[in-house]
N, C-alpha and C positions, 0 to 999 in steps of 0.2 A: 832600322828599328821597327818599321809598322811590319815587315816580314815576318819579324819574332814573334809579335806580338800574336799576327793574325795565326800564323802557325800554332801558336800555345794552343788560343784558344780555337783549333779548330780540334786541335790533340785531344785537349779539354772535355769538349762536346763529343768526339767522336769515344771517350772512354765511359764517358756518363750516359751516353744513351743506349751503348752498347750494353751497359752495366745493368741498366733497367727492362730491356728487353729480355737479357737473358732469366733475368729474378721473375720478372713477371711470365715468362714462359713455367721457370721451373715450381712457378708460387710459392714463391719468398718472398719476405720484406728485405726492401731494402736497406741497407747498412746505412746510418746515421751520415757518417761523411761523404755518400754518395748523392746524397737528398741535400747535403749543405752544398756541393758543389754543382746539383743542379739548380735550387735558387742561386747561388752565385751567379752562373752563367746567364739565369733568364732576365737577372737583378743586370748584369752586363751589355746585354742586349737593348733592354729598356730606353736605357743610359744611352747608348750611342746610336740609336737610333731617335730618341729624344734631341741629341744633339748635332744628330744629321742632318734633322728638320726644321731645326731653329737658324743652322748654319744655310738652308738654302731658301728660308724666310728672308735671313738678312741679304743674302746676293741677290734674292730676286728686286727687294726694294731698290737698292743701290746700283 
């Protein structure tokens, strides 16, 4: 399951920043759902890195 998941989101990031570089090469805005899927991912990141570091707060104490 964490295969899939990492997969996705690597599909994910690899089509949104690709997306971004090429608009910002050819100076375009970019398309609305490309901007919502890059907060998504950064909103994702946050998140699991947020609960990376709370999960090796707790093992360091115990």
């Amino acid at each position: 399951m964490a295969e899939f998941a990492i997969f996705t989101y690597g599909m994910l990031a690899t089509f949104v920043l690709s997306g971004a570089s090429r608009n910002k090469k050819l100076q375009r805005r970019n398309p609305a759902v490309l901007e919502y899927l890059g907060y998504l991912l950064c909103g994702v990141s946050a998140g699991a890195g947020m609960l990376l570091l709370g999960y090796a707060a707790v093992r360091s104490v115990l």
